[in-house]
C-alpha positions as CSV (number, residue, x, y, z in Angstrom):
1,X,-2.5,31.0,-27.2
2,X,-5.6,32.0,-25.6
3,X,-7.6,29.0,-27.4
4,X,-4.4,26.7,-26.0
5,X,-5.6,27.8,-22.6
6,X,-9.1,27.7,-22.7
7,X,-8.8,24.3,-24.0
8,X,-6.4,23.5,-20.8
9,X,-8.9,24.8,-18.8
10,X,-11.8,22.9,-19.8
11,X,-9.9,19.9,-20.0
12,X,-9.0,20.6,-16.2
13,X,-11.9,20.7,-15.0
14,X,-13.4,17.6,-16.9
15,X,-10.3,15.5,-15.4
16,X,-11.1,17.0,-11.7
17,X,-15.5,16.0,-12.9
18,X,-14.2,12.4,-13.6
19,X,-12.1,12.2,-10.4
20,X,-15.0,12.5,-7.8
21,X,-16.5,9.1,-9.1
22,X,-13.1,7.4,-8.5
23,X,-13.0,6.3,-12.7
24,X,-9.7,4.9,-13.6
25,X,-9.7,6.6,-17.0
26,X,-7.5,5.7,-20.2
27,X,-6.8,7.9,-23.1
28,X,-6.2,6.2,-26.5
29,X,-3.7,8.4,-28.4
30,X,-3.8,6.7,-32.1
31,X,-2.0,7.2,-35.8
32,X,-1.6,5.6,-39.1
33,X,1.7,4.7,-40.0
34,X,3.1,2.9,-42.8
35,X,3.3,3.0,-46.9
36,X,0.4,3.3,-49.1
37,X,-3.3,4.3,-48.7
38,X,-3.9,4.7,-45.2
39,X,-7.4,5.3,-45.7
40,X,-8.3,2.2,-46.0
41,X,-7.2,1.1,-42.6
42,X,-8.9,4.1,-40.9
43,X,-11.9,2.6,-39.5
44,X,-9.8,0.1,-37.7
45,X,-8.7,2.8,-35.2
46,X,-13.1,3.4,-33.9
47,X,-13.4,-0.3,-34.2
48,X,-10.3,-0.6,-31.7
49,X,-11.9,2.0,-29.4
50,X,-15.1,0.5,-29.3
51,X,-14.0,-3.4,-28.9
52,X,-11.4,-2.5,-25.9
53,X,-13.8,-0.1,-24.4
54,X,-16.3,-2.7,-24.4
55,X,-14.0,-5.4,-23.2
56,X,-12.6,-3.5,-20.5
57,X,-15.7,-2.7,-19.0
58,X,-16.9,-6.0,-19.2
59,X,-14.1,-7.1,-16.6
60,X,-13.5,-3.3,-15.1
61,X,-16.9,-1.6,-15.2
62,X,-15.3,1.2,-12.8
63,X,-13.5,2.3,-15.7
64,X,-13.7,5.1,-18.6
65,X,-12.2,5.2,-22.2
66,X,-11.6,8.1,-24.1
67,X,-9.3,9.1,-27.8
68,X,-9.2,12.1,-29.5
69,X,-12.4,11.8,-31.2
70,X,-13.6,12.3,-27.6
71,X,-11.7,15.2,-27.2
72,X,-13.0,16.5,-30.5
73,X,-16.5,16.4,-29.2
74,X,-15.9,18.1,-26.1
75,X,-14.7,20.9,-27.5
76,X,-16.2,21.0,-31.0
77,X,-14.9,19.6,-34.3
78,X,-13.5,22.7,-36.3
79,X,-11.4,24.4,-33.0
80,X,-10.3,20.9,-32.9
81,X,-9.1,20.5,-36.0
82,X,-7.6,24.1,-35.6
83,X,-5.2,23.0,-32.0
84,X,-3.7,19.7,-33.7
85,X,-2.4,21.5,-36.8
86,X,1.5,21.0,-37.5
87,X,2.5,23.8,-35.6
88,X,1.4,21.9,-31.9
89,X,3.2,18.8,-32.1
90,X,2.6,16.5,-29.0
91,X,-0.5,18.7,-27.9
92,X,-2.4,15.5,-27.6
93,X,0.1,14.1,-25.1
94,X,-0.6,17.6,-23.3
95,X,-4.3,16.9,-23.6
96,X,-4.1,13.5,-21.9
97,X,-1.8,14.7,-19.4
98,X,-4.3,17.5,-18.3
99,X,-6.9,15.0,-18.0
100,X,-5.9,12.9,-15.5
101,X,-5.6,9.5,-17.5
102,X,-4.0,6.4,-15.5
103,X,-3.1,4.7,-18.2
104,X,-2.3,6.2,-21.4
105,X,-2.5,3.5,-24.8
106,X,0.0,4.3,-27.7
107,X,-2.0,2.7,-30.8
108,X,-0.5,2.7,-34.4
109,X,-2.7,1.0,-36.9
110,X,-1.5,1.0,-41.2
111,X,-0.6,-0.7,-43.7
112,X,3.5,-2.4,-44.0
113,X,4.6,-3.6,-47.8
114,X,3.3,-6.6,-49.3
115,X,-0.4,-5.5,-48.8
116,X,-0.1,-6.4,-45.1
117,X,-2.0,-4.8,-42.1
118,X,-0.2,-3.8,-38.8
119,X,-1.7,-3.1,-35.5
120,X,0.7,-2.6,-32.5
121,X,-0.2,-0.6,-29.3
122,X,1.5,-0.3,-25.6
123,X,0.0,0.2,-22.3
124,X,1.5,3.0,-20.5
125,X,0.4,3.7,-16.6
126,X,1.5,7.7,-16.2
127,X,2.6,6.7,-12.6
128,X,5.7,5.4,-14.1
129,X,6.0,6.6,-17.3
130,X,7.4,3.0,-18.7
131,X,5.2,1.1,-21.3
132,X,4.0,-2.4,-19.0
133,X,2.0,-4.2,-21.6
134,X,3.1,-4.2,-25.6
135,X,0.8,-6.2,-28.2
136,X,0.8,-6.6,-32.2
137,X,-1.0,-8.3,-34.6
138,X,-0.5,-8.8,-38.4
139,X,-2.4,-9.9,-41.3
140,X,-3.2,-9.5,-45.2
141,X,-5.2,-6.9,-46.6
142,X,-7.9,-8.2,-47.6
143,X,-9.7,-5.7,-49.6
144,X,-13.4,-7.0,-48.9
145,X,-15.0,-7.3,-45.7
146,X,-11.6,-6.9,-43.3
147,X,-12.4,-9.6,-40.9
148,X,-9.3,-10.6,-40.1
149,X,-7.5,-7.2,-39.7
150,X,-10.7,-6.3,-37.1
151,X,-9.5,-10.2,-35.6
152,X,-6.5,-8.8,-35.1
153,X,-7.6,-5.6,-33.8
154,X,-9.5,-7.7,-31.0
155,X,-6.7,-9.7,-30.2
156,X,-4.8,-6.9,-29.4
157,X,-7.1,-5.1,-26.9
158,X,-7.1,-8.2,-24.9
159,X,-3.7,-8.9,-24.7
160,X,-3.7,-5.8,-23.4
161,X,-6.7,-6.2,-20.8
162,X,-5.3,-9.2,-20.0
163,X,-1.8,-7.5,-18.8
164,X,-4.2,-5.4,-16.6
165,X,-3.9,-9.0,-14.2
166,X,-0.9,-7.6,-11.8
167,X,-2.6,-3.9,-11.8
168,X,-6.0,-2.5,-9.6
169,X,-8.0,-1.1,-11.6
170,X,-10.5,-1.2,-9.9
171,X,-10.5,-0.5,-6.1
172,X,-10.9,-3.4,-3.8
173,X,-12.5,-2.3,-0.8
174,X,-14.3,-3.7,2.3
175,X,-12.9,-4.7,6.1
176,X,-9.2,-5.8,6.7
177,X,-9.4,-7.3,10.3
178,X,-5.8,-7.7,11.8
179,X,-5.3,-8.4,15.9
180,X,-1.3,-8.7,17.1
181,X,-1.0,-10.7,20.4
182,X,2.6,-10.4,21.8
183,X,3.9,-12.5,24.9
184,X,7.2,-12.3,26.5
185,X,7.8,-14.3,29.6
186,X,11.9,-14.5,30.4
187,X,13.2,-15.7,33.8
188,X,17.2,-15.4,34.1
189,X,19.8,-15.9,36.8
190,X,22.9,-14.4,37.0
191,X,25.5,-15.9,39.9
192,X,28.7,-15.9,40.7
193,X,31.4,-15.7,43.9
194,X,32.4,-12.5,45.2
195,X,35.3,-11.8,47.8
196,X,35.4,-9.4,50.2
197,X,36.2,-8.7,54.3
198,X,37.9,-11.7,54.3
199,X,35.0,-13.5,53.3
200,X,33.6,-15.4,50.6
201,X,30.2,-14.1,49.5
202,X,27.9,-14.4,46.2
203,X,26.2,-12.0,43.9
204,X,22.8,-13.2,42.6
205,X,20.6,-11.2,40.4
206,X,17.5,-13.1,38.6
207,X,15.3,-10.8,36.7
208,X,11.3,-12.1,35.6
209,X,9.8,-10.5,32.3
210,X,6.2,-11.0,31.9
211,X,5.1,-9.0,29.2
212,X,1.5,-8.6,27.3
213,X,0.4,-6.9,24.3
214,X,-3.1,-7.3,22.4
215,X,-3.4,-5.0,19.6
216,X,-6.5,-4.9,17.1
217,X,-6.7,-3.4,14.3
218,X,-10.7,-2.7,12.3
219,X,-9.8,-1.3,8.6
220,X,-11.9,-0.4,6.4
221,X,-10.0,0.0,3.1
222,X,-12.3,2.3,0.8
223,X,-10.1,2.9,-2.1
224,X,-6.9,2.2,-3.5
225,X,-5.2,4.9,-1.5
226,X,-7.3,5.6,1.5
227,X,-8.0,3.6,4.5
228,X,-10.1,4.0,7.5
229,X,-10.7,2.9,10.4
230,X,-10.6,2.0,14.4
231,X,-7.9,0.3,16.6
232,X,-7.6,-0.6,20.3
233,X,-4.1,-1.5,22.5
234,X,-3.6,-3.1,25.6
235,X,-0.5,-3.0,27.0
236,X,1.0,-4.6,30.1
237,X,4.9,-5.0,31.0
238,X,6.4,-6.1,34.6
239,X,9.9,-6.3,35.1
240,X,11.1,-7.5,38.4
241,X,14.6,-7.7,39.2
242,X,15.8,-8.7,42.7
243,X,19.9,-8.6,43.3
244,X,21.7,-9.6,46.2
245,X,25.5,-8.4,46.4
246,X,27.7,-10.0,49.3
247,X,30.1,-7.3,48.0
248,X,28.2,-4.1,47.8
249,X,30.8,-1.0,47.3
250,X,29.4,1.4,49.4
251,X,29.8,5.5,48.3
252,X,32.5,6.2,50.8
253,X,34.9,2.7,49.3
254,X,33.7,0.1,52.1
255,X,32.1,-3.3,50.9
256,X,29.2,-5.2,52.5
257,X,26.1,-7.0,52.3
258,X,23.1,-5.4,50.1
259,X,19.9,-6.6,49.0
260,X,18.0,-4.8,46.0
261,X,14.5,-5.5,44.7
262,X,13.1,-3.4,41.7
263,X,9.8,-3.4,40.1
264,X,8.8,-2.0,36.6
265,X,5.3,-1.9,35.2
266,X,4.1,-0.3,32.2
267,X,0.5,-0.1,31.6
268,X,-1.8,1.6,28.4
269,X,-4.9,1.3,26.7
270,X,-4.5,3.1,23.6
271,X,-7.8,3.7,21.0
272,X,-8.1,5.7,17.4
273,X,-5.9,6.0,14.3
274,X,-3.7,8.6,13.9
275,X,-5.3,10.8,11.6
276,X,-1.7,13.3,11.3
277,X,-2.1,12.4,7.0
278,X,-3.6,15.0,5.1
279,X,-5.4,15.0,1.8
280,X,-6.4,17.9,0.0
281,X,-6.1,20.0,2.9
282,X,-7.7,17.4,5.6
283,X,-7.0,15.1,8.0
284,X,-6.9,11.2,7.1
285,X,-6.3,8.1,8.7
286,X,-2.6,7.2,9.3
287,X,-3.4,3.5,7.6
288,X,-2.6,1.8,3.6
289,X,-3.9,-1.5,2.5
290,X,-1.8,-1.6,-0.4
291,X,-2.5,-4.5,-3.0
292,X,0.4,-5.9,-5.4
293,X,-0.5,-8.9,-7.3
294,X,2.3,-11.0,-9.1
295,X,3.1,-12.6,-12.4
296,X,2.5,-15.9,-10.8
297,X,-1.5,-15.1,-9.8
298,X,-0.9,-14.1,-6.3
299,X,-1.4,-11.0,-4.2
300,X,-0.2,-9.6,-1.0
301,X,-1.6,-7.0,1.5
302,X,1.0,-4.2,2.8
303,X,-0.3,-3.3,5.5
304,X,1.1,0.1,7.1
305,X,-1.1,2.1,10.4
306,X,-0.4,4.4,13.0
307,X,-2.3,4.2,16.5
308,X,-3.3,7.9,18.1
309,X,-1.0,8.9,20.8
310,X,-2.4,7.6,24.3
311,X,-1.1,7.7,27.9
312,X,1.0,5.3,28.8
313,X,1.8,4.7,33.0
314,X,4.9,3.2,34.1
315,X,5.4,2.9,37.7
316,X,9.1,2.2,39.0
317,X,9.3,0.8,42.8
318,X,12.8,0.2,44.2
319,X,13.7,-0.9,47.8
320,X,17.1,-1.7,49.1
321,X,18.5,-3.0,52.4
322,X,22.1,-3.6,53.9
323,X,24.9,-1.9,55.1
324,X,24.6,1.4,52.8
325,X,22.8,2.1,49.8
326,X,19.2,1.7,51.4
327,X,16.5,2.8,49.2
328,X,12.8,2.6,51.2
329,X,11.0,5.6,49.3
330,X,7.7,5.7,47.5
331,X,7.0,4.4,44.0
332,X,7.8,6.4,41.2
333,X,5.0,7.0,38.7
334,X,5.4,8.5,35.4
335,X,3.0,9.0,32.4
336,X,4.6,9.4,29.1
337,X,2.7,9.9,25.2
338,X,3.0,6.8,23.2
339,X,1.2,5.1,20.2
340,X,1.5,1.9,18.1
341,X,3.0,1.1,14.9
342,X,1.9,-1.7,12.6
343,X,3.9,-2.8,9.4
344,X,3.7,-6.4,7.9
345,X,3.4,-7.7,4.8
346,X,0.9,-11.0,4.2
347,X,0.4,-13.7,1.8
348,X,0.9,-14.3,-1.2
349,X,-2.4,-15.7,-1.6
350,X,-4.1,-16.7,-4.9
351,X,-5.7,-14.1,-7.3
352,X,-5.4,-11.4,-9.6
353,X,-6.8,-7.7,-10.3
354,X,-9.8,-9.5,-12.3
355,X,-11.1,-11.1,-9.6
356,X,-14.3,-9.7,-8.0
357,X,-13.5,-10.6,-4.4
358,X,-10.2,-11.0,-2.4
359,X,-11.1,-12.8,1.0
360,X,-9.0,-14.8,3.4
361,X,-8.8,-15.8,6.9
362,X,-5.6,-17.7,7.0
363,X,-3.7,-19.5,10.0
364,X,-1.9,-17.5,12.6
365,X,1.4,-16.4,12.0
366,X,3.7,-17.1,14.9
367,X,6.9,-15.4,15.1
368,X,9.6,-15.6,17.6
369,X,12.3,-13.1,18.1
370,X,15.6,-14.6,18.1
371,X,17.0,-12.3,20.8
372,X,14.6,-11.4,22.8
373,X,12.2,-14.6,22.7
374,X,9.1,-12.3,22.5
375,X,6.1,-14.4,20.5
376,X,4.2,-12.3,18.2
377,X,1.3,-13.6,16.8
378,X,-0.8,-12.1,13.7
379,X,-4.3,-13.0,13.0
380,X,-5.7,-11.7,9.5
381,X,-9.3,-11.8,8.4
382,X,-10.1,-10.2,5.6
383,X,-13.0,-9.5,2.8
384,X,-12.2,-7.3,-0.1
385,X,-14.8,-6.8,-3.1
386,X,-14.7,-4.3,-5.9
387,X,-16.9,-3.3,-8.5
């Protein structure tokens, strides 16, 4: 038991060693299965290590590959051999667990009847638990030099690199440059006859919106799950209404002539991410770039921020004339806490997790809202580059 720990422990703190340089590590977990002498098939299990850790770096140099043999070495070969006796079954999946892996390989290599050699291994990210990428390859024994069972042991690893294509690996980071412009400019008119006094009269109320937003956004995305960052609002809504009421109700029942004319302005200028996120016990910025490429070679950006809090003045002005109901005061100025929100998803746009730079600067998107009419347009620019 106290070897079981130690063994934890160390493994710990070689997981938490690996994580400061941001390596997306994968642990090869390997047996030989099938009839006959296994033996013989042995050396196919280094050769597989060595040919997809080569590979793999090739196209994802941020990454790192390790197996049991690694393991072994760490920890020294005879305490090794000691832990994975028959009496800890599934220790290795314990040992991977404790190191952090983000992708754990299942690899069987051996021998089936009819002289015939096997290889078959599964991809397995430990965020989901569910094997993503499966592989196999089968040939003859052939008893001399083996070139075709090593053939097949190559052909494997890169079907299973090449299912790496709709997965980061390796973290794209650089600046994701994102302004929102909104405009809302809405005149209306509402009319229509009133009676009262023994007179005919009219109410009229026409309302003008003229509304402004210009929201930028500077990310810096530097790593899959942190973003950084500065923004800057400017805000500007008036509303004015003006109402005229031939038939005014007065408070004590009497009807008469009243004129009303209100005016609304909001005004802000908002700066910062909100940095309310924690990690490990400190504050982050309250912003994801999230990546997702498709089976059809695309990719879209989630994009997902949080302004800080900033003061926000809105200034109400009313004045009324007529027979009652007259309202000649001063304005009416308020300050209230406010920040901004940003959530929109963009593309797709063409590429994959091996490509070595993601960059864009598509057209404006224009979007109208049905009910209101507000336009909101979005400009993207963006250059993302990883290792």
């Amino acid at each position: 038991m106290k070897i079981r720990s130690y063994l934890v422990l160390l493994l710990v703190a070689f997981a938490l060693s690996a994580s400061y340089g941001q390596k997306t590590r994968f642990f090869i977990m390997s047996r030989l299965v099938g009839p006959g002498e296994q033996r013989r098939v042995s050396g196919a299990v280094s050769y597989f290590v060595t040919t997809f850790d080569n590979k793999l770096k090739k196209i994802y140099p941020c990454t790192t590959v390790l197996c049991e043999n690694d393991i072994g070495v760490l920890l020294g070969h005879e305490r090794m051999r000691n832990l994975l006796g028959s009496e800890t079954p599934g220790l290795m999946k314990n040992i991977s667990d404790a190191l952090g892996c983000d992708f754990l390989i299942s690899l069987e290599i051996g021998t089936l009847p009819g002289e015939k050699f096997v290889v078959n291994a599964s991809l397995i990210p430990y965020q989901t638990k569910f094997p993503t990428v499966h592989a196999s390859a089968y040939s003859d024994l052939t008893g001399t030099s083996g070139d075709q069972n090593l053939a097949d042991c190559d052909e494997v690893a890169q079907k299973l690199i090449d299912g790496l294509k709709e997965i980061e690996i390796c973290p794209f980071k650089g600046r994701v440059k994102i302004r929102t412009v909104s405009d809302l400019q809405k005149d209306t008119t509402v009319e229509y006859p009133v009676y009262c006094n023994g007179a005919d009269g009219i109410f009229k109320e026409k309302k003008a919106i003229d509304n402004h937003a210009d929201n930028n956004w500077e990310l810096n995305r530097i790593g899959i799950t942190r973003t950084e960052g500065t923004a800057s609002f400017l805000l500007r809504e008036e509303t004015k209404i003006e109402i005229q009421d031939d038939c005014y109700t007065c408070p004590s029942g009497r009807k008469g002539s009243r004129m009303l004319n209100e005016e609304h302005k909001k005004k802000g200028e908002l700066k910062g991410l909100s940095q309310e996120s924690q990690e490990k016990g400190h504050p982050i910025s309250d912003a994801r770039v999230d990546i997702r490429f498709s089976t059809d070679g695309t990719y879209t950006l989630f994009v997902k921020a949080t302004s800080e809090k900033g003061d926000i003045i809105l200034t109400n002005n009313k004045h009324a004339e007529g027979t009652c109901g007259v309202i000649n005061g001063p304005p009416e100025i308020l300050s209230q806490k406010s920040n901004v929100p940003l959530k929109y998803t963009f593309g797709p746009y063409p590429g994959n997790s091996q490509d070595k730079i993601l960059k864009e600067t598509p057209d404006p998107i224009v979007e109208i809202n049905p009910i209101s009419g507000e336009k909101i347009t979005y400009y993207l620019e963006f250059d993302l580059e990883r290792d």
